[in-house]
Every structure is written in C-alpha cells, then in structure tokens.
Backbone as numpy.savetxt, mean C-alpha at the origin, in Angstrom:
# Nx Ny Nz CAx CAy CAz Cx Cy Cz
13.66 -3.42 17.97 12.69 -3.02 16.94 13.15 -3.47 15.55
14.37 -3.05 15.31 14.77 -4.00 14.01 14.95 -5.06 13.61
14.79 -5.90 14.59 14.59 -7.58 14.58 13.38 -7.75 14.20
11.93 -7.10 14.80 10.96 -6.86 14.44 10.53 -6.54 13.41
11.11 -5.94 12.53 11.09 -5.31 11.13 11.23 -6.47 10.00
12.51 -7.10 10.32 12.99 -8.35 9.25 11.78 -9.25 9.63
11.41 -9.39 10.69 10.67 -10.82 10.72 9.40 -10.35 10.21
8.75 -8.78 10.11 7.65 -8.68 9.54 7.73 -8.44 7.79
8.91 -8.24 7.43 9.31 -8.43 5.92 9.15 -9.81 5.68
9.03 -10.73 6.24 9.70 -12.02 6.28 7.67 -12.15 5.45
7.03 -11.68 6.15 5.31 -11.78 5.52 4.68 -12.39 6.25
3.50 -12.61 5.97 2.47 -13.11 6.85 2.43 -14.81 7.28
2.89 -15.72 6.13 3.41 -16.91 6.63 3.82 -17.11 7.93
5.15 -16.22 7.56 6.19 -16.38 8.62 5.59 -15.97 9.86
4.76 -14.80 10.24 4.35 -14.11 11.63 3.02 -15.25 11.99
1.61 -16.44 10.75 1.39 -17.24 11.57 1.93 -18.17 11.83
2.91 -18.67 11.16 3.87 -19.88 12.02 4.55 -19.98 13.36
5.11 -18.43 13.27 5.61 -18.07 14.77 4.85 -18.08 16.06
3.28 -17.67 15.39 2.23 -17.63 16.41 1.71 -18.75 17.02
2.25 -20.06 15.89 1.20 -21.09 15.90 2.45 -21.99 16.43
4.09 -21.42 16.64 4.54 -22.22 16.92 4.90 -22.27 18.95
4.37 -20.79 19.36 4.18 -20.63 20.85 4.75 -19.49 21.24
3.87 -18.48 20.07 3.67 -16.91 20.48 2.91 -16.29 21.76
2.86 -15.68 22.87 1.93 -15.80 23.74 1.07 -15.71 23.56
0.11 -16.41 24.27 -1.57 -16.24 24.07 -1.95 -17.41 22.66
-1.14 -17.64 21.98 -1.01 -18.77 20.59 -1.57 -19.71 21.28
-2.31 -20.71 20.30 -2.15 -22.09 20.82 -1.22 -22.84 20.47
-0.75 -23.90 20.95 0.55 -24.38 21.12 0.66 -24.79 19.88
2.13 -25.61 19.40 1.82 -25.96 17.95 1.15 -27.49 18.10
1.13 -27.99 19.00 0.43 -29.72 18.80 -1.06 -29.35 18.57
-1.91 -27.97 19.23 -3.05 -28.07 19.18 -3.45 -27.33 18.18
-2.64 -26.30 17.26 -3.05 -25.61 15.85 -3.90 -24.60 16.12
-4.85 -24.48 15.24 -5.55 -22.85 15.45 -7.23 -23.48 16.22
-7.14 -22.40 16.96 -8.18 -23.58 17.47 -9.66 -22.94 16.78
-11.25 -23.52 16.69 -11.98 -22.70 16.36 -13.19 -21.95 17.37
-13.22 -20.78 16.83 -14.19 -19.46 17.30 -15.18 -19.39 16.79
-16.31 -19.52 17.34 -17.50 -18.84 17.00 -17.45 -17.82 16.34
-18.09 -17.67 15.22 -17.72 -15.91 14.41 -18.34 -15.07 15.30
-19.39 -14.78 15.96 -20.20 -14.22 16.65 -19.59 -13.50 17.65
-18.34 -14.38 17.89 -17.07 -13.70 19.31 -16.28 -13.05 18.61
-15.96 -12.89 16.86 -15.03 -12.09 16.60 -15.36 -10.89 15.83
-14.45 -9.97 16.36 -14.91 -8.50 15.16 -13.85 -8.03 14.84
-14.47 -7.19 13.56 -12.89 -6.87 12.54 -12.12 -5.60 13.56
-11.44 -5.48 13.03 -10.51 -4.40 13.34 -11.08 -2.62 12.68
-10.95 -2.09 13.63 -11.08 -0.64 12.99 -10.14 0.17 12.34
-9.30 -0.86 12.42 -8.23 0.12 11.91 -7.36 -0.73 10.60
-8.15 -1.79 10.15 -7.75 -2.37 9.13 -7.82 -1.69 7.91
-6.66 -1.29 6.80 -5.99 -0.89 6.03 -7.13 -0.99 5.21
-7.71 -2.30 4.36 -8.89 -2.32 3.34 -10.03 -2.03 3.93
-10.55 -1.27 3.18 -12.18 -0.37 2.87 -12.89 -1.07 1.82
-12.33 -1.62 1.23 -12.92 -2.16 -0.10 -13.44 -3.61 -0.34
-14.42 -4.29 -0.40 -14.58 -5.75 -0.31 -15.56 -5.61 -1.39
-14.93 -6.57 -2.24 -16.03 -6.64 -3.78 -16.78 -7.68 -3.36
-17.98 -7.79 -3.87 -19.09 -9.06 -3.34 -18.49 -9.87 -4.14
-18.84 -9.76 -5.15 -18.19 -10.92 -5.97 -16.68 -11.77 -5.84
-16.03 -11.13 -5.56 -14.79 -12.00 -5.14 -15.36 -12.47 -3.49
-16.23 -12.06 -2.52 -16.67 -12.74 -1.40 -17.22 -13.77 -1.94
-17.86 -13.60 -2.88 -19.04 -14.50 -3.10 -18.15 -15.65 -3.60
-17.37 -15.41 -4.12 -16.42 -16.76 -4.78 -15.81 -17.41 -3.81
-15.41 -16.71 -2.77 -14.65 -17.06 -1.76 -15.93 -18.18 -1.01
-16.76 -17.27 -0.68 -17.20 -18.18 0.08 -18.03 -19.40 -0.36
-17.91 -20.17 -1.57 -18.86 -20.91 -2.40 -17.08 -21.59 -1.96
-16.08 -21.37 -2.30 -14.83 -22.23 -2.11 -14.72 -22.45 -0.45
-15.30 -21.52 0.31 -15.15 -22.24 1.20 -16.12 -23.04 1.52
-17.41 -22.87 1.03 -18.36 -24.19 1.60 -17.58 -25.27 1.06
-16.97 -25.58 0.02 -16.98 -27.00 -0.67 -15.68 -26.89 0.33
-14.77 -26.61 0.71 -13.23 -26.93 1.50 -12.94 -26.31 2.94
-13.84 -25.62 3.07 -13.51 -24.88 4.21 -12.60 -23.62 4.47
-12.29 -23.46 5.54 -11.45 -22.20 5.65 -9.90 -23.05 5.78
-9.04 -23.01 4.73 -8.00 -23.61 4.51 -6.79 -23.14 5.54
-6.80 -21.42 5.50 -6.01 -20.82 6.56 -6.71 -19.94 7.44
-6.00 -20.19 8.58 -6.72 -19.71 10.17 -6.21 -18.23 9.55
-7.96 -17.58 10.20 -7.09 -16.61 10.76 -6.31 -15.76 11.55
-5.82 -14.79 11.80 -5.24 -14.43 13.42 -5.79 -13.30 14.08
-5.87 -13.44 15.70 -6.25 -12.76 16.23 -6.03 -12.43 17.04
-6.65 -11.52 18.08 -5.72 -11.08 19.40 -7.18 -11.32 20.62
-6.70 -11.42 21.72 -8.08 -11.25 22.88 -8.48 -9.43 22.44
-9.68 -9.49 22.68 -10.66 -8.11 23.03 -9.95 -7.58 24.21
-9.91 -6.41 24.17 -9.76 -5.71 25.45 -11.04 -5.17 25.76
-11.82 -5.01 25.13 -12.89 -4.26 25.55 -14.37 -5.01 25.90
-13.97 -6.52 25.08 -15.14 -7.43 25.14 -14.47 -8.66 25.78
-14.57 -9.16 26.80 -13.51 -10.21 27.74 -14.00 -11.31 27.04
-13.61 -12.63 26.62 -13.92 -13.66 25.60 -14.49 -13.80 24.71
-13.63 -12.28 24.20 -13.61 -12.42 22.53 -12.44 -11.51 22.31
-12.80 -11.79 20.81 -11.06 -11.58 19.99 -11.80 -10.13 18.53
-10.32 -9.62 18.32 -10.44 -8.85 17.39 -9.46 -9.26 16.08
-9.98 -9.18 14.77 -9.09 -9.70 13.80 -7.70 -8.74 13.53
-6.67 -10.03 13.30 -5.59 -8.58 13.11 -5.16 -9.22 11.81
-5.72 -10.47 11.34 -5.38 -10.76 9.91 -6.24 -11.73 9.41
-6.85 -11.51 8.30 -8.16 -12.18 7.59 -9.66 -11.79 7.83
-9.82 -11.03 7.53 -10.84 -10.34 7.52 -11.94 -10.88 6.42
-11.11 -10.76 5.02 -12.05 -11.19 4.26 -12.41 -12.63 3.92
-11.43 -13.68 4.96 -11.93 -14.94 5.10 -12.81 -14.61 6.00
-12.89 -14.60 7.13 -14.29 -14.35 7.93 -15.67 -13.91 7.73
-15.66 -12.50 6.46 -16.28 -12.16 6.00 -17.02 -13.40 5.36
-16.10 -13.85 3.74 -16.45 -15.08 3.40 -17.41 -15.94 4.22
-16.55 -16.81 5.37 -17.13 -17.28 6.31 -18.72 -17.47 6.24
-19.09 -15.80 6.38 -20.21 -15.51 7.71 -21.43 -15.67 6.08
-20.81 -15.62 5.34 -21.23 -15.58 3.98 -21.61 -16.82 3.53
-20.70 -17.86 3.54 -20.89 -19.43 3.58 -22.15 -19.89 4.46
-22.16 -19.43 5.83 -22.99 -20.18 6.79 -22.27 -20.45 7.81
-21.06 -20.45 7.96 -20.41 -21.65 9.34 -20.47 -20.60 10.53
-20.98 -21.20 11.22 -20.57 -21.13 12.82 -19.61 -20.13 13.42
-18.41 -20.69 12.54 -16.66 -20.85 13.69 -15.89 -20.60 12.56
-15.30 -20.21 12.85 -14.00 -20.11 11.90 -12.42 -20.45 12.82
-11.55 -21.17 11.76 -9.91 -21.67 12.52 -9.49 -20.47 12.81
-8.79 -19.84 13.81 -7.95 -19.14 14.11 -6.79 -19.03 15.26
-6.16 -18.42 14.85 -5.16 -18.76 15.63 -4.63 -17.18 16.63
-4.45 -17.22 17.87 -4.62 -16.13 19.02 -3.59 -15.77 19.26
-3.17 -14.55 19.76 -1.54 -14.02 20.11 -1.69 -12.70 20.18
-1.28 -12.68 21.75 -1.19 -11.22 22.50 -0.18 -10.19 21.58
-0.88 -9.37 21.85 -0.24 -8.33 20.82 -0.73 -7.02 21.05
0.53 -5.90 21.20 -0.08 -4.39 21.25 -0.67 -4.07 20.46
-1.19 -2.60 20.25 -1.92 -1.99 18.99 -1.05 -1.68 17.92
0.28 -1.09 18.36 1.39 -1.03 17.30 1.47 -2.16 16.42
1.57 -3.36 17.31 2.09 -4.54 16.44 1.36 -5.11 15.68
-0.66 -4.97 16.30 -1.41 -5.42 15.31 -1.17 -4.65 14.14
-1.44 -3.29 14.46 -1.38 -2.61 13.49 -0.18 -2.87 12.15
0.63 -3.10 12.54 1.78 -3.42 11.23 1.71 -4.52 10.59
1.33 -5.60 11.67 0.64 -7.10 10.68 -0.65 -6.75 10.26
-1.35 -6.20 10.67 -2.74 -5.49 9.71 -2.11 -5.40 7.77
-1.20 -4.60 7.94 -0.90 -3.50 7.07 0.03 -4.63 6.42
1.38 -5.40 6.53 1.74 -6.13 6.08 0.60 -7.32 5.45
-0.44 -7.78 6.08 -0.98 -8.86 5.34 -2.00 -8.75 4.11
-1.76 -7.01 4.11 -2.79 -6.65 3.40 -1.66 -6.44 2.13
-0.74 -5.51 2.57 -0.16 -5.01 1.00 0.69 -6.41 0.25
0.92 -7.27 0.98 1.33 -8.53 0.52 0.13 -8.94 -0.36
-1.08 -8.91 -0.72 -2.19 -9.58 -1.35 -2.09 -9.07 -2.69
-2.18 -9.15 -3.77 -2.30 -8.55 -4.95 -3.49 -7.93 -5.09
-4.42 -8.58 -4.46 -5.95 -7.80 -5.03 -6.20 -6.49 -4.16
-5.05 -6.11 -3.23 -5.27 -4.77 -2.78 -5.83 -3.56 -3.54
-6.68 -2.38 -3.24 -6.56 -1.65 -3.99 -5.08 -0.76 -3.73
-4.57 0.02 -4.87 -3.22 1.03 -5.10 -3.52 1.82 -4.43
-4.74 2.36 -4.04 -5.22 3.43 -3.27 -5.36 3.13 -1.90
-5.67 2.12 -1.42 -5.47 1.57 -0.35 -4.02 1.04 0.28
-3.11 0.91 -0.49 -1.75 0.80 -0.02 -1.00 1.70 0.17
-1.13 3.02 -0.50 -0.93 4.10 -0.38 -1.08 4.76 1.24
-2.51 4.38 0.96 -3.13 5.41 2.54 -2.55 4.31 3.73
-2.29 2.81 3.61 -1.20 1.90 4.49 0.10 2.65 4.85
0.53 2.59 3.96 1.94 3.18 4.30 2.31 4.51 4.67
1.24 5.70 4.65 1.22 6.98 4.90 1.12 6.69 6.72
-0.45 5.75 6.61 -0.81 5.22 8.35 0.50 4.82 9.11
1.08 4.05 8.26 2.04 3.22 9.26 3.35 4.48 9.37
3.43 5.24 8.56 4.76 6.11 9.02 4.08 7.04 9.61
3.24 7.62 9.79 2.80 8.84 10.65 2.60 8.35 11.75
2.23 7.15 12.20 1.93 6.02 13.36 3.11 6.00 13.75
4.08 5.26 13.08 5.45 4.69 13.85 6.47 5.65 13.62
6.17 6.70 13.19 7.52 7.81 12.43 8.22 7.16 11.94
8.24 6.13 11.20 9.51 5.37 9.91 8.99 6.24 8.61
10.59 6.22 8.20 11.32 6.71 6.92 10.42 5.76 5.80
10.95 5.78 4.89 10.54 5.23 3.77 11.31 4.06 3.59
12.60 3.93 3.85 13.50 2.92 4.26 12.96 1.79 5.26
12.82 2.49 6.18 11.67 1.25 7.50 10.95 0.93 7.21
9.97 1.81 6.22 8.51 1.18 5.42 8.81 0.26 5.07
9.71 0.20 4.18 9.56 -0.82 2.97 10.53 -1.79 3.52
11.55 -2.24 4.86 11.62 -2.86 5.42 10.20 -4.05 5.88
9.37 -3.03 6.59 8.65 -3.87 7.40 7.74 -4.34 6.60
7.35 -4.00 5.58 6.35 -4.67 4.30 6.67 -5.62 3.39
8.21 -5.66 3.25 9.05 -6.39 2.21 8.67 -5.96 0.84
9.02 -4.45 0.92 8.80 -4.08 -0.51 9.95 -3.51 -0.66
10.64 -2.68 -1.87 11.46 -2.08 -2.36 10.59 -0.52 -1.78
12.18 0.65 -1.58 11.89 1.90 -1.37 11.32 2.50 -2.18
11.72 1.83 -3.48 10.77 2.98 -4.50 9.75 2.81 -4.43
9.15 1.28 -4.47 7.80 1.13 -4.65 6.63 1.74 -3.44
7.48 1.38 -2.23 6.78 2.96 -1.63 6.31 4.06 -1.74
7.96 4.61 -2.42 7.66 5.69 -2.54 6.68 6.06 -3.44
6.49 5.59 -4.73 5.99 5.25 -5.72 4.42 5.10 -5.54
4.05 4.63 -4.60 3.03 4.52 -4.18 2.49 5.21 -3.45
2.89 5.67 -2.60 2.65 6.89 -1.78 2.44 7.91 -2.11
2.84 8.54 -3.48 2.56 9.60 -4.29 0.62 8.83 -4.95
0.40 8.42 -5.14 -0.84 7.67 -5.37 -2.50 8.73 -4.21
-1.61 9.13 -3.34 -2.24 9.38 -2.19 -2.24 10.80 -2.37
-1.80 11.66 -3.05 -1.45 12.92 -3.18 -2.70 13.68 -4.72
-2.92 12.61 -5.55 -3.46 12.95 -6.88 -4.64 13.49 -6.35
-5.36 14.24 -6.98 -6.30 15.06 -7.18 -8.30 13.70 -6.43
-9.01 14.45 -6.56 -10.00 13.30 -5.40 -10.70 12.55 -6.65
-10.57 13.10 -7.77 -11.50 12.46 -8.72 -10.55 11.35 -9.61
-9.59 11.48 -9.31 -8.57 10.24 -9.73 -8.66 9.10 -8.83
-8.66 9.85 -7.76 -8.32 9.02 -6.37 -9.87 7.94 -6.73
-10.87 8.74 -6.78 -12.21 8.20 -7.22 -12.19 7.12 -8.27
-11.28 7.35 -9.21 -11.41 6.22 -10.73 -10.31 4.97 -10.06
-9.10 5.49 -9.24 -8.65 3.98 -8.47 -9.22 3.13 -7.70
-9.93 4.00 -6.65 -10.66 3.10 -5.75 -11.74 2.02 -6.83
-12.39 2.62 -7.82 -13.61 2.18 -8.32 -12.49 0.83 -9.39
-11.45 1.20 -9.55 -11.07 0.09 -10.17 -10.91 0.75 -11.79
-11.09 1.72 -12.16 -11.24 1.97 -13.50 -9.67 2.55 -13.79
-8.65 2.86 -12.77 -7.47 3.32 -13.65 -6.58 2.16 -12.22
-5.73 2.03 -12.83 -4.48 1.21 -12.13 -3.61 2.08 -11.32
-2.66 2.07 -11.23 -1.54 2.73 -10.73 -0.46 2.86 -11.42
-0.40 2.21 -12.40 0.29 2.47 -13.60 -0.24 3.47 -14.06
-1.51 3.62 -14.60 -2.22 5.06 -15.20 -2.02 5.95 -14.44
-2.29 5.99 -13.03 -2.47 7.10 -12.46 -0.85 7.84 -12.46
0.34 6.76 -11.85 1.80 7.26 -12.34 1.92 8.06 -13.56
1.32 7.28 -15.21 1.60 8.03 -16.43 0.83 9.27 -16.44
-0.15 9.75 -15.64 -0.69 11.30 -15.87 -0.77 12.18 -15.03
0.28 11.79 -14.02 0.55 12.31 -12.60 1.02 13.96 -12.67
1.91 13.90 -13.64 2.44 15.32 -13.52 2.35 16.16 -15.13
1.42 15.27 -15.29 0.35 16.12 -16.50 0.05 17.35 -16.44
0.16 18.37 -17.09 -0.48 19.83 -16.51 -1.93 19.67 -15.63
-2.78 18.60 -16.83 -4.15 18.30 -16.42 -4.26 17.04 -15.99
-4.03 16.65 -15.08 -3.85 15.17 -14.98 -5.63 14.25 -15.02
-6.68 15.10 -14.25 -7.64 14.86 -13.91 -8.60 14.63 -15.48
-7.93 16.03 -16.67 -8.92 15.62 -17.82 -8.33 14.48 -18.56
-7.09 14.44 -18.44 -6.57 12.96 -18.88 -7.02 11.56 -18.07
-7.64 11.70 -17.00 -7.83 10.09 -16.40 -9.13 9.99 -16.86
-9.96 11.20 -17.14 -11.16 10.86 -17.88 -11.00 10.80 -19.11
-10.48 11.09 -19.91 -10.27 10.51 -21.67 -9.46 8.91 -21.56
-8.96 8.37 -20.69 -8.37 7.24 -20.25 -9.30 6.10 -20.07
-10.27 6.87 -18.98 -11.42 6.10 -18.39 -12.22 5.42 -19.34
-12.49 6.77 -20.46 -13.88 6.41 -21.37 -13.37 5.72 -22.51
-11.93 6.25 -22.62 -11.20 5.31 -24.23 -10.94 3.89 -24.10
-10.93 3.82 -22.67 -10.37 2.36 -22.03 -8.72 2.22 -22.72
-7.63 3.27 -22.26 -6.60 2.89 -22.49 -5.80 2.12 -21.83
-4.58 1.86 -22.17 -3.51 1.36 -21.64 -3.10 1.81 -21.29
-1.52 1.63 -20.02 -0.98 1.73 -19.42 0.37 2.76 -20.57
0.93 2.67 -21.38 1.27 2.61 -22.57 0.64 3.85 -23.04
-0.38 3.54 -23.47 -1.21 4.59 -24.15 -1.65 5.72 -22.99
-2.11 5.76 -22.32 -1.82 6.78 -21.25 -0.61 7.69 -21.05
0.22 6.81 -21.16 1.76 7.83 -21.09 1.80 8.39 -22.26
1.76 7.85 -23.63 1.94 8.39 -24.76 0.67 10.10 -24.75
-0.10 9.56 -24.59 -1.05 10.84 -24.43 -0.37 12.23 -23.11
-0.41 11.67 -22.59 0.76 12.47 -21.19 1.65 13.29 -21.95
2.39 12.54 -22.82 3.48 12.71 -23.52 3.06 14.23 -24.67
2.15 13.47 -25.13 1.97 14.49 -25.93 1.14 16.11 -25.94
0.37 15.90 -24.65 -0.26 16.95 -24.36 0.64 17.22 -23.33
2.05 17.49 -23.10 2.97 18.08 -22.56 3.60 18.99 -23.67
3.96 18.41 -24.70 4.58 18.78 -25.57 4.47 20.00 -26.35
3.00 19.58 -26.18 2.00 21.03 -27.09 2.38 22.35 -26.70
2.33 22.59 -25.65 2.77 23.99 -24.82 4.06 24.34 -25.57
5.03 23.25 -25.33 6.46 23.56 -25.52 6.38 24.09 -27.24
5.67 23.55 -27.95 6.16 23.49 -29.34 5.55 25.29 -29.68
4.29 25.65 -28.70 4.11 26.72 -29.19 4.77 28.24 -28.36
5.26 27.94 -26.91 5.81 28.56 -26.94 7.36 28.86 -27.78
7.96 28.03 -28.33 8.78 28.57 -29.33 10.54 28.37 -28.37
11.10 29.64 -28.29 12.32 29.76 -27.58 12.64 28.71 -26.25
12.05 28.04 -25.86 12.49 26.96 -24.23 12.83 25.75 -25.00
13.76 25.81 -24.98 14.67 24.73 -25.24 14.40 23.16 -24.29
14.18 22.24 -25.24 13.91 20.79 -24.54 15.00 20.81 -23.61
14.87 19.87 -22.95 15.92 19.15 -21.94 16.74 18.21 -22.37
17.62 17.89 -22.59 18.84 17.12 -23.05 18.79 15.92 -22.51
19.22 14.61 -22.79 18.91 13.07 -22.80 19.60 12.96 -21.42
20.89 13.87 -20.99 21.62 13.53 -19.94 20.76 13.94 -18.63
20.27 15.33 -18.65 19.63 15.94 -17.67 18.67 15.46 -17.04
17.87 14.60 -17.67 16.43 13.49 -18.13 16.84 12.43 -16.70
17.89 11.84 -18.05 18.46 10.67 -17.29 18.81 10.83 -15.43
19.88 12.02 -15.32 20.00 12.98 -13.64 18.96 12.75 -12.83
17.67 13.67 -13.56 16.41 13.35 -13.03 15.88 12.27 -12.37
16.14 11.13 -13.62 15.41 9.78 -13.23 15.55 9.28 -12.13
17.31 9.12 -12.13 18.50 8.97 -11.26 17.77 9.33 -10.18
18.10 10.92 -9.93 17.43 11.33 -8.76 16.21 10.79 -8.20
14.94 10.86 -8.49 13.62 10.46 -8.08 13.60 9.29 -7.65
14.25 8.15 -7.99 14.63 6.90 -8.18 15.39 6.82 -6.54
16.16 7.79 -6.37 16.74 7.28 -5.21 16.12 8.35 -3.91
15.67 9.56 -4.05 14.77 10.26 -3.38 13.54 9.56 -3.28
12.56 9.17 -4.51 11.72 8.91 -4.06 10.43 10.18 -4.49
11.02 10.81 -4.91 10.40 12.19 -4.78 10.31 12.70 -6.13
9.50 13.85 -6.86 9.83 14.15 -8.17 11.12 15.28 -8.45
11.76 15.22 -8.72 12.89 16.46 -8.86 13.03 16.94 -10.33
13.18 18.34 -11.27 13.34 18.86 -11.48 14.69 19.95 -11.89
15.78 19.37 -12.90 16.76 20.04 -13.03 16.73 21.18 -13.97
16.86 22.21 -13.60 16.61 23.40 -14.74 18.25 23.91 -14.73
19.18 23.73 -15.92 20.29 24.26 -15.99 20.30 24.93 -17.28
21.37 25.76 -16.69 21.84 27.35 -17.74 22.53 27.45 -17.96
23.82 26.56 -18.91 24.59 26.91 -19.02 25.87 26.57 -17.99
25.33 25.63 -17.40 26.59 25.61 -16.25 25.96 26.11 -14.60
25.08 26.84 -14.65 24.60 26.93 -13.47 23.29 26.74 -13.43
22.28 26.57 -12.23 20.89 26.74 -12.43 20.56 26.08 -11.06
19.34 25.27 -11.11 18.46 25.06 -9.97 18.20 23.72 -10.06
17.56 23.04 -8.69 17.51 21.85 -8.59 15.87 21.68 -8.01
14.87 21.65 -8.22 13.87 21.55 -7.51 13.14 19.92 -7.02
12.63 19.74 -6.30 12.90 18.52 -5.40 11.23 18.86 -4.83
9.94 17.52 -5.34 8.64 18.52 -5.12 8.33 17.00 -4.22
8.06 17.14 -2.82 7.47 16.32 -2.19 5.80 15.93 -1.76
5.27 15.04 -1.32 3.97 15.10 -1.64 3.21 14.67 0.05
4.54 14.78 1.15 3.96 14.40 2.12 4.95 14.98 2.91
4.58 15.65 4.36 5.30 15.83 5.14 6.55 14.99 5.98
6.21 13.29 5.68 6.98 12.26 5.77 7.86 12.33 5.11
7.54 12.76 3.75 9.09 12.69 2.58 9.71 13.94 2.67
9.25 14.94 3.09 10.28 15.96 3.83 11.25 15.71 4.39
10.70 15.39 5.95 11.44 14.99 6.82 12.47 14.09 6.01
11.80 12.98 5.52 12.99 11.89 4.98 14.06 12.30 4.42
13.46 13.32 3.39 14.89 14.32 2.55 15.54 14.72 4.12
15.32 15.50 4.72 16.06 16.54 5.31 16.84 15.89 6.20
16.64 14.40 6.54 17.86 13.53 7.33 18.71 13.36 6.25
18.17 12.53 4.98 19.21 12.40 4.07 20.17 14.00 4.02
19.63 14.70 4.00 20.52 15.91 3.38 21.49 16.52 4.78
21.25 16.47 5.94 21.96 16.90 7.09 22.59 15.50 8.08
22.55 14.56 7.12 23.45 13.11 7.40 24.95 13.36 7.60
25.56 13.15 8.56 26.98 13.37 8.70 27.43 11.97 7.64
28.67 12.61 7.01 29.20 11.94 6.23 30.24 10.60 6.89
C-alpha cells in the first residue's frame, strides 16, 4: 500500500503513463489511448467535483473543436454496463467533448478497484487549481473516512503538504452560509481561514462579500473585531508574543487549532478539533510509544 501512495503523489501524469505503458486492461503503449464513443462512457458517482462552470466548459470546448482532446482520458470497464467504461479521470474534458460535438473521445482503460479509482478520482482533481476549496476539503474528509488514513497518508497520496490538509479540511467544518459564499466563488480560502475563529465569523464573510475585500483586509477586520471585547472587558491580559508564537508552533504541526491559557507558570492547553479523523490522528500521536 505504501508503494501505492508514492506513485499516487507522483500525480496524474505519472498514473496515465503507467496505464498507457501496460497497466491491465491499458492499451499497450505502441497502440496509445484508444477512442470511445462518448455514448459508452459515464462519469463517476463518486467524483470529488460538483461544480462545472459553463463558461470555463464553454472555453474548453471551443479549444477543443479547433485541437481536439489533447489528453486521453482514463477509464475503467463498467461493471454494471458490459462494453462500456466509467470515468475515473477527466470528466470535464468529456463534458467539454459532448459540448464540442465529437463522437469519441481518446482514452485510455485500466482495471481498477473502487478504492483505487476512487483515490485517482480525488488525486486528479485536487492537483487542478481551478478546484473549488470547498470541494477539496469534502476530498480529503472522503478519502480518510474511506481508507482510514491519517492526515500524514492524505497528504502522501495527493502530494500535498500535512498542513495544507489539514488546513483545508477545517474549510469543511465553517458554518453553511460560508460554506455557501466558497462554493459560489465569492470568498477564497484564504478568507474563509482569516474569519474562521472570529467570534462571528458568518457576519464577517458577509461584510467581506459586499466590501469585496482582500485576503489581507479580511484578517485585519478579524483582527479587530476580536479585539473590541478584550479592550472593554478591561482586566484579561493579552497574550504574550512567545505564547502566540507556541500556539502557531503547535497548530502547524497538529494541524488543529490549540489554545494556550497560562497563569503564571501553570494553566491549560486546549487543542479544538473539527473532525473525528483529527481526533483519532491526535490520539495516535499522543499514545505513540517513544
């Protein structure tokens, strides 16, 4: 399984080359991807994106009338429909495709469980930039509740960094009317990070929304309607540059938001998770033999 992991970090290149170089069920590499009738192929149900803007189809597929479909996409045989296939990567070329006019589209075939589609699903998607944040989120929640991997294996098999997982995965936790302004495209994931642990996070993504701020300016506002409380309750003493810093430290390598409240030499450590996955994850880290 961990051989499996590197080669799916390795990205989507790498998994159709392997396919195309005499993966089973592949066509060989002298004969390339061969082409399918679109009519024989259907998407996947369990593909990671929900989201397809017309307009970026529409561009797509005006580039592919003038050039064609440049890269195959991949697929597996139907189990349920005998000569035909289900997509386990490119969806929104096909889409395109069926959008253009053509027939057929290049693709290239390779037997494969549901596990395995499923993780090249999810890898070829969060590799794309035009993903939505909200949609990579609910990827990586799928793929560890699916495969029980840590946050460590996640971001193995995606070729991302742990934080950015983690980081992302908290994305999935915010309130539904935030969740609402990512999907729609109106706040980033940068915004949604800077007003995350806002008292109000939800009336801040709408003064965000309508001001059209920045990434920047979002935090600064965060910043300051935190502050307000503090200045009027009076006696609670700020937090010190070192304690801050601990914090950062911490979250940074948890993954998680943590919370140092000290007194003097003693006090508390609070540690606030946002998924039953990052539980668990803490609680190996923490009962790890040394």
């Amino acid at each position: 399984m961990a051989e499996n992991r590197r080669g799916l970090g390795r990205g989507l290149s790498a998994l159709l080359g392997e396919a195309e170089a005499g993966a089973p069920g592949a066509a060989s590499s002298g004969e390339g991807a061969r082409e399918i009738p679109i009519e024989l192929i259907h998407r996947n149900p369990e593909q990671p994106r929900t989201l397809f803007r017309e307009a970026e189809l529409a561009e797509l597929a005006d580039s592919i009338r003038e050039k064609g479909v440049l890269q195959p996409i991949l697929v597996r045989p139907s189990r349920l429909q005998p000569g035909e296939y289900q997509i386990v990567a490119g969806e929104r070329r096909w889409r395109a495709a069926q959008t253009a006019g053509l027939g057929s589209v290049p693709a290239l075939i390779r037997e494969m469980g549901d596990n395995q589609a499923f993780e090249i699903a999810i890898v070829e998607n969060v590799q794309r930039a035009d993903l939505n944040p909200l949609e990579e989120a609910k990827a990586y929640g799928a793929l560890m509740g699916r495969m029980q991997y840590t946050q460590d294996e996640t971001a193995k098999v995606v070729g991302k960094s742990r934080s950015h997982v983690a980081n992302t995965l908290r994305l999935a936790t915010l309130p539904p009317s935030i969740q609402e302004h990512l999907m729609a495209g109106r706040l980033t994931a940068g915004h949604a990070r800077a007003i995350a642990t806002a008292e109000n996070p939800e009336a801040l993504a709408d003064v965000v929304v309508a001001k059209g701020l920045s990434v920047r300016e979002a935090e600064a506002l965060a910043k300051t309607k935190a502050e307000r409380p503090k200045k009027a309750s009076g006696p609670r003493r700020a937090k010190d540059a070192d304690t801050q810093a601990l914090e950062a430290d911490l979250e940074e390598v948890l993954g998680m938001g943590v919370e140092i409240n000290d007194r003097g030499g003693a006090g508390e450590i609070k540690v606030r998770y946002a998924t039953l996955e990052q539980l668990d994850d803490l609680c190996r880290r923490l009962t790890r033999a040394p």
